[in-house]
C-alpha positions as CSV (number, residue, x, y, z in Angstrom):
1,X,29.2,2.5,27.9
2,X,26.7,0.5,25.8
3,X,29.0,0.2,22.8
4,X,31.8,-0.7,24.5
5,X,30.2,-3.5,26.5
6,X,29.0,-4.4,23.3
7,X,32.2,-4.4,21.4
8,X,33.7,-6.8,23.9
9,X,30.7,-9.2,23.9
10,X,31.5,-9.4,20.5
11,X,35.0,-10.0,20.6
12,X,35.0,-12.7,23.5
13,X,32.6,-14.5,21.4
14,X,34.4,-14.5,18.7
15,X,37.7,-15.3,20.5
16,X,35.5,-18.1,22.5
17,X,32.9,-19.0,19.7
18,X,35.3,-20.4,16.9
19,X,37.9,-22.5,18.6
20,X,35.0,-23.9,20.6
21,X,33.5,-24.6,17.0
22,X,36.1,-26.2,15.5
23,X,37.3,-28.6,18.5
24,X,33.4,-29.8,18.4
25,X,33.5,-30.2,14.7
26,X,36.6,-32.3,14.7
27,X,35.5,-34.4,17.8
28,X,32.1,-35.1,15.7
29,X,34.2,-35.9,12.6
30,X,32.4,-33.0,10.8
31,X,34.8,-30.6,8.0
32,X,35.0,-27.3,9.0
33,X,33.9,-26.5,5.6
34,X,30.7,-28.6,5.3
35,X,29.9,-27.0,8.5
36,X,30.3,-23.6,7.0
37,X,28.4,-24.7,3.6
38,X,25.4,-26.1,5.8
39,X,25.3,-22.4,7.6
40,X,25.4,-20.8,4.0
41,X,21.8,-20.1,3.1
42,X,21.1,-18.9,6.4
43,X,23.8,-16.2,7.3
44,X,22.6,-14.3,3.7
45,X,19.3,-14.8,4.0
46,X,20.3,-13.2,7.3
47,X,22.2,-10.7,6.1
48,X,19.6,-10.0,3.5
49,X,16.9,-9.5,6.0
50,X,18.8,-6.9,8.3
51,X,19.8,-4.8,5.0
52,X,16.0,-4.4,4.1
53,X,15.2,-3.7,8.0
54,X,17.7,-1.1,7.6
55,X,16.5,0.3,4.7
56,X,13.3,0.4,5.5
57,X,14.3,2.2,8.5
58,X,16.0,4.8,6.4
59,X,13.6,5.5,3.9
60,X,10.9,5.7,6.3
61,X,11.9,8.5,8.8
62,X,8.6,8.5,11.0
63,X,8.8,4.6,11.8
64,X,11.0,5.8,14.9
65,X,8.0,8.1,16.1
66,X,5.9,4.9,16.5
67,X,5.1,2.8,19.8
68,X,8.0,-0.2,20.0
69,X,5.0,-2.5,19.6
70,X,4.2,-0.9,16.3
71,X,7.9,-0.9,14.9
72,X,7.6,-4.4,15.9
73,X,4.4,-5.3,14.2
74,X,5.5,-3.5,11.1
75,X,9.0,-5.0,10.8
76,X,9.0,-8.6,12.5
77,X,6.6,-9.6,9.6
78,X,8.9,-7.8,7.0
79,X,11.6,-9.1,8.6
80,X,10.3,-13.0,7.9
81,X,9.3,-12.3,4.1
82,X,12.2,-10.9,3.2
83,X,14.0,-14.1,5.1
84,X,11.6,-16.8,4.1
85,X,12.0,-15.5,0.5
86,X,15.6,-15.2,0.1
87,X,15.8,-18.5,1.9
88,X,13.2,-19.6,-0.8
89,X,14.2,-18.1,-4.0
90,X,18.3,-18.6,-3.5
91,X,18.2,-21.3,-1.6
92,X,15.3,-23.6,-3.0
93,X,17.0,-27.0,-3.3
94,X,18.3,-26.4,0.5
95,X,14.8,-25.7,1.4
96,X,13.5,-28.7,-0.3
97,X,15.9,-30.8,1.4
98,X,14.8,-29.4,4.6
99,X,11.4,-30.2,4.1
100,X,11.9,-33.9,3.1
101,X,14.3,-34.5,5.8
102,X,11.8,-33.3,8.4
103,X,9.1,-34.8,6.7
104,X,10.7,-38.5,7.0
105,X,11.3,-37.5,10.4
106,X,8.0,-37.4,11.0
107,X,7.1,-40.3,9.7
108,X,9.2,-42.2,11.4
109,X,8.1,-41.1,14.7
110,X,4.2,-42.1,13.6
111,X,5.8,-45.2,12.6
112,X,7.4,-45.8,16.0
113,X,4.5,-44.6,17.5
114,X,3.0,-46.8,20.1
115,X,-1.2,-47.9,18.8
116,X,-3.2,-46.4,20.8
């Protein structure tokens, strides 16, 4: 069945996933736990956005009667407000760290740039 297939996807990337994880982290020189701190703000924000999917889901009974494409249009654009603002409002020193980082990435590559 579905769910079983499922389940065991699950589980062999789990069993798989971690040990893999930590063997990289270790070869890079990276802790475990700065590893897990970096992936913080993302797996709630994460979280966050599913739960209001969900809810959404459940308070709305009739979304299920609509086209895919229409569940899609309504809930792919809730989904990334809901994520963007909890990334935002809990998380806004990591997403101002973001932004400069990428930022000075880009201009070092216009610095490297070749003139044209």
């Amino acid at each position: 069945s579905l769910v079983a297939l499922s389940v065991a996807y699950l589980i062999a990337n789990f069993v798989l996933f971690v040990p893999l994880q930590i063997i990289t982290l270790r070869h890079m020189r990276i802790p475990v736990a700065d590893y897990l701190a970096a992936i913080v703000p993302t797996l709630v924000s994460a979280a966050l956005m599913a739960s209001a999917i969900f809810a959404v889901q459940m308070v709305w009974p009739g979304l299920s009667d609509l086209a895919s494409w229409a569940q899609l249009m309504i809930l792919v654009p809730f989904g990334v407000a809901v994520f963007a603002g909890a990334m935002y409002g809990l998380f806004t020193d990591f997403v101002h760290t973001l932004r400069d980082e990428a930022l000075a990435l880009f201009r070092r590559g216009e610095q490297g740039a070749p003139a044209e």
